[in-house]
Phi, psi and omega in degrees: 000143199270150168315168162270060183350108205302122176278344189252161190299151172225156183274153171247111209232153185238121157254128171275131149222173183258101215244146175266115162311133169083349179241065185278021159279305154318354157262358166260004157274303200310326194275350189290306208261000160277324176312330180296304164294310232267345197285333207287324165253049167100323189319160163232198231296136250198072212268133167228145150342155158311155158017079167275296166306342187248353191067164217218001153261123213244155197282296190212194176269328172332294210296336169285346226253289205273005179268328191288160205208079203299183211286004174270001198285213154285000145291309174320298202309301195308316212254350149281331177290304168320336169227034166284298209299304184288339167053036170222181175256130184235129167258143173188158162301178181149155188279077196265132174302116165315133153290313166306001165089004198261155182273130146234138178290099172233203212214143151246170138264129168236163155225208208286339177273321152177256182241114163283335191183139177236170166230137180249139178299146187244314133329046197304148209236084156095204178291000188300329159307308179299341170304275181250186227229105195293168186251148189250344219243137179291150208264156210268171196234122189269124169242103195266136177325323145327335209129173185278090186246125181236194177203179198201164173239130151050224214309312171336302181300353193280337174278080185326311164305308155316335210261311194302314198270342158322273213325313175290356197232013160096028183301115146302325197198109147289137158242158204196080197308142212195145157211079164276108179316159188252136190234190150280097206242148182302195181266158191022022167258161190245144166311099142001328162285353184264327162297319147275357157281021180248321181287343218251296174312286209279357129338286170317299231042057190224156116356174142199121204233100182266112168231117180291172178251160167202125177150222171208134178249156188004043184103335161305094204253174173198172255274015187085217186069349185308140187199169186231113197268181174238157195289353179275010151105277298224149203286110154278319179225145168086170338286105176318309196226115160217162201256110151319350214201184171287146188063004248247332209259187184205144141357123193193125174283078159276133191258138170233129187264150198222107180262113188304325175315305210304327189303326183298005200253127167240018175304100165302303190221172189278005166272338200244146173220137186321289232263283190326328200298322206323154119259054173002298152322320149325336190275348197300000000 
């Protein structure tokens, strides 16, 4: 039986961190005890990074290869158990060993019952082919005691026609596991990643809860921005810190209280709706 679905507004929490390649006990400390903060100030749900446990600029395909983990793994257990203790859903990255022997960049859901549902990334980014396996499968939509959650990684969202099949298939809040490289923004503009998790909500009419990296890994530094939109396009928390420059973003909890219900309305106005207005046919 699917749990029973929270009528009240829930807090929603983005943890940015600053995560290491190659240290996934620490970094599964570092994702423990922000999850831990965000139960402390009110989250039910909760968003971590992309390859949160293996850190994500990788050496070779070895080095990805010796990180990965199936989807049942010492993550999985961990990050089910926080949220047995803790009585929220937690999404986050990670590298996962294939039963089929192939590596993926993917994503779970857990709540207090146990792992409900993962995703492999379907879009690969940059060198991310050489690594992993692209993932075939839409990304699934969970119906959790919160809301409808579903989730995607990083570059996925930039494809509208993706971002699009959550939605239509009743997503309240895309979660969205996030490692954006730090580029160079203009004077008084914002990260263009920041901007389409905003395009992405107001597409929509959806939640939309994005969590970034921040520090620097082999040279890499990267860019922030983790933020939480409202389905009206517009910023409930974030992005606090992002980097013009290399280095630019700092470690950071944001929290939003989010009444999910709102997403089911997909009416702009009192003529228009996101979702009826579509004409599909037209799109070929």
């Amino acid at each position: 039986m699917p749990p029973r679905v929270e009528t009240q507004p829930v807090s929603v929490a983005v943890c940015q961190l600053s995560l290491r390649v190659g240290e996934p006990e620490q970094n599964r400390a570092a994702a423990a005890a922000a999850v831990a903060q965000a139960a402390a100030r009110g989250a039910r749900v909760v968003v971590l990074p992309e390859l949160t446990p293996s850190g994500y600029v990788f050496a070779d395909r070895a080095e990805a290869r010796s990180l990965a983990e199936p989807a049942d793994g010492p993550t999985a257990a961990q990050w089910t158990a926080l949220a047995a203790v803790h009585r929220l859903v937690i999404v986050g990255g990670f590298a996962e060993l294939g039963t089929d022997g192939r590596v993926y960049n993917s994503a779970m859901l857990v709540d207090e019952s146990g792992r409900r549902a993962v995703y492999r990334k379907a879009h690969l980014w940059d060198a991310e082919p050489d690594f992993f396996a692209a993932g075939h499968e839409p990304p699934p939509v969970v119906a959790t005691g919160f809301g409808r959650v579903a989730m995607m990684i990083c570059y996925d969202v930039e494809f509208p026609e993706w971002v699009r099949l959550p939605a239509l298939d009743g997503a309240d809040l895309l979660a969205v596991p996030a490692n954006w490289p730090a580029e160079q923004v203009p004077v008084g503009e914002r990260p263009m990643m920041s901007v389409n998790v905003q395009t992405a909500a107001f597409a929509n009419r959806m939640f939309v809860a994005a969590a970034c990296r921040c520090g620097t890994e082999r040279g890499v530094s990267w860019t922030g921005g983790s933020m939480i939109a409202g389905p009206d396009g517009y910023p409930l928390v974030g992005p606090a810190s992002t980097a013009a420059g290399p280095g630019g973003a700092r470690e950071e909890l944001l929290l939003a209280r989010c009444d999910l219900r709102v997403a089911r309305d997909k009416a702009t106005g009192p003529r228009n709706d996101a979702h009826a207005d579509r004409r599909p046919g037209l799109y070929r």
